[in-house]
N, C-alpha and C positions, 0 to 999 in steps of 0.2 A: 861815391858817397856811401858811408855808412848806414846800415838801419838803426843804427843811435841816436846819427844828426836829422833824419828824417822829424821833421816839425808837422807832427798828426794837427795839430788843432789847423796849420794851413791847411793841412788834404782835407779836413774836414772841412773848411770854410769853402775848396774849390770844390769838391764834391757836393755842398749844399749849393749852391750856384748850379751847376750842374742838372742834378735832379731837378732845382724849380723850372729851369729851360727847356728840359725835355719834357717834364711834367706839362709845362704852359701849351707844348707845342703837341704832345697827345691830345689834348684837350680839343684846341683846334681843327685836327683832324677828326677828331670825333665828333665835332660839331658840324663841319662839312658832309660827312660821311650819312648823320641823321639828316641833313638839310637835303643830300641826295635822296635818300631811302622815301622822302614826306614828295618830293616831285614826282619818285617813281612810282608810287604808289596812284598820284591825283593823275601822273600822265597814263596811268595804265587804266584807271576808273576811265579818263575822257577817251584812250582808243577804245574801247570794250564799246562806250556812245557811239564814235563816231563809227565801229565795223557794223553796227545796228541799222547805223541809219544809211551810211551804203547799201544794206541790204535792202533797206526798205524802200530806196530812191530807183536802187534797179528793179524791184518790184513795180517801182507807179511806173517808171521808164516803159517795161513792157506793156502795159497797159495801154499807156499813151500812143506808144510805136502803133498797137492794133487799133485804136479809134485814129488816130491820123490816117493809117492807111483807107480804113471804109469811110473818109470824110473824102479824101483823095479821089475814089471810088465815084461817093454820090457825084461830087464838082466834076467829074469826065461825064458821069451820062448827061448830068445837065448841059453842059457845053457840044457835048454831041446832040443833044434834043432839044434846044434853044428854043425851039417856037412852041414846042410843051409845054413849056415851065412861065409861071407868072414872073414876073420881075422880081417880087418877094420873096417865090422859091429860089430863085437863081443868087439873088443877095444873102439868104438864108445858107446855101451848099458853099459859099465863097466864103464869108465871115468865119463858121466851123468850120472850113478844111488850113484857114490863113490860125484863126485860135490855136487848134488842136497841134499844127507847125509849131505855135510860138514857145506852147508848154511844153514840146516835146523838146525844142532847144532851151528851153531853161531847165529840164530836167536833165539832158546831158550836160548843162556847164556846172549846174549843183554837183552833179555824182562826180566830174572830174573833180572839183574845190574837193570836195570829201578826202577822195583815192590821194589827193593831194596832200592835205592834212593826215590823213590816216600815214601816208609813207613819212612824211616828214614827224608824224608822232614814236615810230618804232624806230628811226633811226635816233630821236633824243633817248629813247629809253635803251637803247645797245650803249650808245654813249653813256648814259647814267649809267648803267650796270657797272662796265669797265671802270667808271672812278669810282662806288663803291667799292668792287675788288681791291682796286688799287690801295683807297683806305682802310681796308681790313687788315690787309697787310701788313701795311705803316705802321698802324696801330699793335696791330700783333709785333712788330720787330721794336717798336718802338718800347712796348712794355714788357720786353725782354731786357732790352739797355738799365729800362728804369728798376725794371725790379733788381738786377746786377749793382746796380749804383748804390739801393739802397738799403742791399745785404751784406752782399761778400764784398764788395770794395770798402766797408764801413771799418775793416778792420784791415786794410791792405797796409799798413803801418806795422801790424805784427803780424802779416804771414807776405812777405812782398819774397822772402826766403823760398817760396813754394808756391809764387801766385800763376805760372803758368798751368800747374796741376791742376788747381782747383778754379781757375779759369775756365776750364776746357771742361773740367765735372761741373762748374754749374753752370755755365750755358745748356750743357745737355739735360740738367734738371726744368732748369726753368722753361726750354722750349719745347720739351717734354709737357709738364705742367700747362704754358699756356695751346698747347693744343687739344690738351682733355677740355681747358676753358671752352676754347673755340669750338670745339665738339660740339658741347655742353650746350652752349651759346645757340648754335644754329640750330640742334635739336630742337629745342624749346621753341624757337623762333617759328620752323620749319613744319612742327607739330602741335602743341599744346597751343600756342599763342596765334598761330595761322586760326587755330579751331574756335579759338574764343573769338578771333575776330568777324569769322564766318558766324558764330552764333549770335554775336550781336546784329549783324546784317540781318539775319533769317529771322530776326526776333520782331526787327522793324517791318520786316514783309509781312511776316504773321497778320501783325495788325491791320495796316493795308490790305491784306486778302480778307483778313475778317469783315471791314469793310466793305468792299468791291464783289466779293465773291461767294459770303457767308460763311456758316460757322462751319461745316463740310470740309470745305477747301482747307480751313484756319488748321480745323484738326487733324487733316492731313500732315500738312507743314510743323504740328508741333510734332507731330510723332518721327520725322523726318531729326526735326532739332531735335529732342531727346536721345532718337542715334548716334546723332552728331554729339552731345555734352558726353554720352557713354564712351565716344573713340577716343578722346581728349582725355577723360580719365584713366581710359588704359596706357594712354601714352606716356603717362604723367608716373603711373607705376611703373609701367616699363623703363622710364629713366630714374628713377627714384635704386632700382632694381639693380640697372646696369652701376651704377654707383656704389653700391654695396649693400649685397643681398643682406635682408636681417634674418632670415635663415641660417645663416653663417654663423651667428653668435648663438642661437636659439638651440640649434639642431646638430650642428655641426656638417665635415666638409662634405661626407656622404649623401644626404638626405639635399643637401644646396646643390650638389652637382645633378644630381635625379631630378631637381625643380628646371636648374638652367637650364639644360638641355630638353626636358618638354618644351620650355616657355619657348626655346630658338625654334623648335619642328612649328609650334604654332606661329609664330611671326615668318620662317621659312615655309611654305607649305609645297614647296619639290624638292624640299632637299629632307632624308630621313635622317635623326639626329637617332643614336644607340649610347646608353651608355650600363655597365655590367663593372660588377664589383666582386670580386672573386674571394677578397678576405674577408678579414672578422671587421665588422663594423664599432668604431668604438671614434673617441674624442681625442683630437690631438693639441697642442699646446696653440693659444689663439694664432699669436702669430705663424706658425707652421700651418695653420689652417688657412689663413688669409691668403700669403704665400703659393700656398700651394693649389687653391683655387682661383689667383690671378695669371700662374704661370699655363692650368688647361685655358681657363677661359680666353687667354693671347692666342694660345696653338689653335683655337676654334674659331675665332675672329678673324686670324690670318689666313685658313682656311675657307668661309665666307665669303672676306674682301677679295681672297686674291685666285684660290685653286678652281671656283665655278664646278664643286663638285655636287654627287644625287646621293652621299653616302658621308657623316661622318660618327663615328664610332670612337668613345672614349671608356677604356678598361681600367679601372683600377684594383690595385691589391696590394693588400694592407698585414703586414706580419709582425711578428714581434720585432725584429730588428732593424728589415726596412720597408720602404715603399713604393710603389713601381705606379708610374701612370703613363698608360700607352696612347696616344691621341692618335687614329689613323684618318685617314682622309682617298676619296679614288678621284681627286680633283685633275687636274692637268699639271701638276707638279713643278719644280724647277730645277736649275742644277744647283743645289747646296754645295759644289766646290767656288763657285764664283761669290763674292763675296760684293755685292753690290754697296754703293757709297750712299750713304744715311740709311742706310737700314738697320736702325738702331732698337726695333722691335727681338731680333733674335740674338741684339748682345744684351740689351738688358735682360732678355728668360736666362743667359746665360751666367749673365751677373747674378741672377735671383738665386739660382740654381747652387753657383757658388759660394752663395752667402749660407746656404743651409748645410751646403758641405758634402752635397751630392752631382751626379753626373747627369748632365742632357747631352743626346742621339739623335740626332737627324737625319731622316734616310729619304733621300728624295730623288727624280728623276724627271724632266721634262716627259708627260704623257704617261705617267705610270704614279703618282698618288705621293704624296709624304706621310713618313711614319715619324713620330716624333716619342722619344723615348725619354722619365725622366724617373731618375732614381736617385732618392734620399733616404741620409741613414735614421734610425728612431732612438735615440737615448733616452734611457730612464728616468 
């Protein structure tokens, strides 16, 4: 068949079929996904009760243990000194030692029911977890399809000539993309939104201790939450940041890279971040600035996530014609000749690299550091 006789308005009508299906069926899963996350959260409130109340059950248990045993105790002397003891006494040492027995067998069948529930509550919550996962994923692969469906396939009628190229370049955009989402997502989740939820909990103790405890206690715990709403703030810049410094635009890439690098030594506090500018400091064209501050800050991340080094050190110099950015690292290295599958971090710096029309150097060795070399040229 020709691309002539190709009848778009059908691809269009099975392609809109399509997207509502997969659409209908994200949705789904993301509704499971939350219905999981609202169990995990309540099954995780009631083990947190129920590990309390184990504790507190083995608490009375030992207690109990020691008065049954000196009830045990009394009832032997009486039973050995029978003609001592009135009938009262001896009914008296026989009732508390038969009592102090009973509670102490209701307090080991309570703690077993507990250890009971408490185990059967962490294995729903391992189960829950694993289908959350499971939905994350779904979800993430799911809105890869969808967003494909309802970009590049939208015009597969006039590029079907060249659709495995761009096939294969936009899955890599989009699952690129939705990973920085996912990033994003769980940051927020993991940081900002963990903390606000912690601060409404701490808000509602507050007053309770106000309460229960006075104003002392209360102002203690506000000064505690105010810590708390301060980490949350900084989190919030710190992502706000990692998304794109507004130093960048303001300052340019010099004075951005001097910022980024303090802000990682302080978020890292064992690992020493250096960075040293050897040229003349001046403003390069937006996009060359962007560029070339995405490409350090990857060589420094991958550094980070993957080398576990105490040392990373970023040189720049800056000349009239080109510009050199040396990122070194004394991490534990790799071997840059093996070319590992989906490591698609060091072909894109390399794609970047080649979009500006300059050279990247990677010099690397298991147990001896990577140096990463990148040089672009400066037109007028």
């Amino acid at each position: 068949m020709s691309i002539k006789k190709v009848d778009i308005k059908a691809l269009d009508r099975i392609l809109d079929t399509m997207v509502e299906t997969v659409d209908s069926s994200k949705k789904e899963i993301f509704q499971i996904e939350e219905q999981c996350r609202q169990d995990f959260e309540a099954l995780s409130n009631e083990l947190k009760e129920i590990k309390e109340m184990v504790c507190k059950v083995i608490a009375e248990g030992d207690k109990l243990e020691t008065n049954a045993r000196m009830s045990r105790k009394r009832l032997s002397e009486v039973s050995m000194h029978f003609n001592k003891f009135s009938e009262s006494q001896v009914r008296e040492a026989y009732e508390k030692a038969h009592n102090m027995q009973v509670e102490l067998q209701m307090n080991r069948q309570l703690e077993k029911e507990l250890r009971n529930r408490r185990d059967d509550l962490e294995r729903r919550l391992k189960g829950l977890q694993q289908t959350i996962e499971r939905a994350e994923h779904l979800v993430s692969q799911i809105t890869v399809v969808l967003n494909y469906l309802t970009s590049d396939l939208k015009q597969m009628g006039e590029v079907l000539e060249d659709a495995k190229r761009k096939q294969d370049f936009g899955f890599k955009i989009i699952e690129a993309q939705e990973e920085e989402r996912k990033k994003l997502s769980r940051e927020i989740h993991d940081g900002p939104a963990q903390m606000m939820a912690n601060v409404m909990m701490r808000s509602d103790l507050i007053e309770r201790i106000y309460r229960e405890r006075g104003g002392d206690e209360a102002l203690k715990e506000i000064k505690d939450l105010k810590k708390m709403v301060r980490n949350a703030l900084y989190e919030v810049r710190r992502i706000i940041y990692d998304l794109r410094p507004m130093a960048l635009d303001d300052l340019g890439l010099i004075p951005t890279l001097k910022k980024y690098m303090a802000t990682l030594e302080e978020y890292n506090k064992t690992i020493q971040m250096r960075f040293v500018n050897l040229g003349e400091e001046k403003r390069l064209p937006a996009n060359m600035e962007v560029a070339l501050f995405r490409l350090i800050q990857e060589s420094v991340q991958n550094a980070l996530k993957h080398a576990e080094p105490r040392l990373i050190s970023v040189k720049l110099e800056l000349k009239k014609t080109h510009l050199m950015a040396v990122i070194k690292d004394d991490g534990k290295g790799f071997d840059a000749s093996i070319q590992k599958e989906g490591s698609f971090g060091l072909i894109g710096m390399s794609e970047r690299v080649e979009l500006l029309g300059g050279e990247l150097t990677i010099d690397s060795n298991p147990g001896k550091g990577t140096l990463i070399i990148i040089q672009v040229p400066l037109n007028d």
